[in-house]
N, C-alpha and C positions, 0 to 999 in steps of 0.2 A: 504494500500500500504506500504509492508517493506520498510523504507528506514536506512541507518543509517546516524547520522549525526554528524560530527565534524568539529572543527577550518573553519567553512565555508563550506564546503562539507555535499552534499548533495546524497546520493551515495542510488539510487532502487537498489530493487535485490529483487528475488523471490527465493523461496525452493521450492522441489521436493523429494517425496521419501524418503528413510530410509534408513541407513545404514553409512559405510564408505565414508566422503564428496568428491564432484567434485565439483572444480569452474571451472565455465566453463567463459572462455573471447572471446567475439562473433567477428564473423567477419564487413564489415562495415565501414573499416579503422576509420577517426575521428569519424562517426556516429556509434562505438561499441555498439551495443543494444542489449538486448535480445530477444527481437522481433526477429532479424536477421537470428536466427536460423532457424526459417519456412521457409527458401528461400535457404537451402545447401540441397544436395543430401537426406541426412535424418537427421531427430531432434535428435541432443544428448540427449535434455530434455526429450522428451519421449523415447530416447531407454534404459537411463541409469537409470531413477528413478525406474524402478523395483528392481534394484540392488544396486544402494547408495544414498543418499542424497544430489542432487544436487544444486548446488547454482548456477543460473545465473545472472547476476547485467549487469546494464547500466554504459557504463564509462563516466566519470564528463564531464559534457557539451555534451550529449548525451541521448538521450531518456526522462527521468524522471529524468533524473539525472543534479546537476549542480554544480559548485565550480567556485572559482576566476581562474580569466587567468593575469599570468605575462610571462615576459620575461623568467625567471627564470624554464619556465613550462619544461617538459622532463620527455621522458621515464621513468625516476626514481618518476618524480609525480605520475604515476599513479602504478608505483609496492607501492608506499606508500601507494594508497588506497589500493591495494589488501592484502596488507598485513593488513592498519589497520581492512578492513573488515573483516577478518578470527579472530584478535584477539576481532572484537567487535562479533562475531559468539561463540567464543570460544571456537574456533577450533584450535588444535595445528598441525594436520600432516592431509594432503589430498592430491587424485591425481589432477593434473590442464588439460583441457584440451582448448585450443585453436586454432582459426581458424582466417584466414588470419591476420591482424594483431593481433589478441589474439594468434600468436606464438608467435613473441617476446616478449609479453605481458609475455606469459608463461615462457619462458628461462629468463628474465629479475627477476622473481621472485625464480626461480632454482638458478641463480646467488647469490642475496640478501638475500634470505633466505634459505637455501640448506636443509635444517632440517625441512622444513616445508614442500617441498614433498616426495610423496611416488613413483608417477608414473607420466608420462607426454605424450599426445597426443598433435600431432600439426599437420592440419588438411592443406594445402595447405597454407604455412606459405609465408608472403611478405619477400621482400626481394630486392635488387638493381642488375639490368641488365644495359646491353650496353643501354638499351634503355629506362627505366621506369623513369627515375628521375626526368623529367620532369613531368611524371604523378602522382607523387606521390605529390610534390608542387603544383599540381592545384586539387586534392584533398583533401589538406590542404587549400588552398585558399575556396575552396567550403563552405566545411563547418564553417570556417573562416568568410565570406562574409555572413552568414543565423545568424551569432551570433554581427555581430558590432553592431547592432543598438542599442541591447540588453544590449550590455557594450562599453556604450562609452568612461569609464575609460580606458581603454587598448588602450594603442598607438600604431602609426603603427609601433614601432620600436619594443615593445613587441609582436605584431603579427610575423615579421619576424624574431626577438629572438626565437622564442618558433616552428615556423616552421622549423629554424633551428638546432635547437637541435633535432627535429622528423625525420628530413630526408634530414641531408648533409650528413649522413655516410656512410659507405658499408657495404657488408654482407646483415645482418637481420635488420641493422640499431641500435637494441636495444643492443648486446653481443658482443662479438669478437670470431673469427675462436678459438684462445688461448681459450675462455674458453668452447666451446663448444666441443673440441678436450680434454680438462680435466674434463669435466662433467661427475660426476657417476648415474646420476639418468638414469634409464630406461625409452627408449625413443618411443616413434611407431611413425611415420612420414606420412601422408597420402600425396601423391604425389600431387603439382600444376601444372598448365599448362598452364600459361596465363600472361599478360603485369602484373599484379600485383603480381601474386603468379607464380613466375618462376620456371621452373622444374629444371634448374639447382641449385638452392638456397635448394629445397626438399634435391638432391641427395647431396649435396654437405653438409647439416647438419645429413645426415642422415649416409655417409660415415666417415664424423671426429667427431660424437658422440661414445663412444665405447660401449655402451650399445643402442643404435639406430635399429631399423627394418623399412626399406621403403616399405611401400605398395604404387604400381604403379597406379594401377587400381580399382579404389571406389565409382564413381560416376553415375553408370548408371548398369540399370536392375540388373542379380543377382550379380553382384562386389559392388554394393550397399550395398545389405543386408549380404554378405560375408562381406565387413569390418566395416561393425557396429556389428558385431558379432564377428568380430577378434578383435576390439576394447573392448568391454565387456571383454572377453578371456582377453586380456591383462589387464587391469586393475582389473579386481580379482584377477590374478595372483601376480600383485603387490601390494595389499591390505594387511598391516600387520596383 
């Protein structure tokens, strides 16, 4: 079982295929797994390993994976691991793709380290509505309440620290409108349509990205296999 490990972290992940790297960041919100993949319209893993090397990983405290929980924890923790995983890969430039919360996940890493992608898919990215916020804190509660017993070091003031840095904000939660509206990297956007992954959040990153393409329709019979094949397309095209 790959794992890497530093300063505490504990971080799986699997390879696939050959070629120009994909990390892929699963959907699953806190429960990001690679596993997760078998459960979306079609597997990135198996559509893209014919064509690059793909990396998929569990995020910390998820799947196989595990690291400390403080107050302190946020979105910026975990573009840490993904960054340090590519440098513990040694891997310097790859495309990222992610799916529900593996979009901000992805834009979070386009932000921090802009030189280290080439191309980026985001696959029904979350995001905050008139009405989700509430589901989004009791999906952090969720999986929150499956980890106390685990770590009884963690106070409850570090649980609602660390839930709140994940989702009192707006938008995507992890970026700002500003930087996604100044982002150069090439972007393909696969439409959401649901309490977590809101269609207006899709259209609305995919309209203030300037290198952005939204595809509406991907999840069912042939729009399926049309955009896992317009996803490939796009991602060779962006491969230096």
């Amino acid at each position: 079982m790959p794992t890497w490990e530093s300063e505490g972290r504990k971080i799986h992940y699997e390879e696939y295929g050959d070629g120009f790297p994909v990390l892929l960041l699963a959907p699953g919100g806190m429960n990001s797994t690679l596993e997760a993949w078998a459960r979306i319209p079609w597997n990135p893993i198996q559509r893209l390993a014919g064509h690059f090397r793909v990396i998929a990983m569990d995020q910390r405290n998820a799947g196989l994976s595990s690291a400390p929980i403080s107050g302190e924890d946020g979105w910026a923790t975990y573009t840490g691991d993904h960054v340090g995983l590519l440098d513990a890969l040694g891997i310097e430039r790859c495309h990222v793709l992610g799916c529900c919360i593996g979009g901000p996940y992805a834009l979070g890493l386009m932000e921090a380290a802009p030189e280290r992608v080439a191309g980026a898919v985001l696959l029904q990215p979350i995001g905050l509505s008139d009405t989700n916020r509430e589901a989004f804190y009791a999906m952090f509660d969720a999986w929150a309440d499956d980890l106390r017993d685990q770590r009884p070091e963690v106070s409850k003031a570090d649980w609602a620290a660390f839930r709140s840095r994940m989702f009192d904000g707006d938008f995507v939660f992890n970026v700002s409108r500003d930087f996604v509206r100044a982002c150069g990297h090439s972007m393909l956007v696969l439409m959401g349509s649901d309490l977590y992954h809101p269609e207006a959040i899709s259209r609305e990153v995919a309209e203030l990205a300037p290198g952005a393409e939204l595809v509406e329709d991907w999840k069912e019979g042939p729009a399926a296999e049309a955009s896992a094949q317009r996803v490939i397309e796009f991602l060779v095209a962006q491969t230096p």
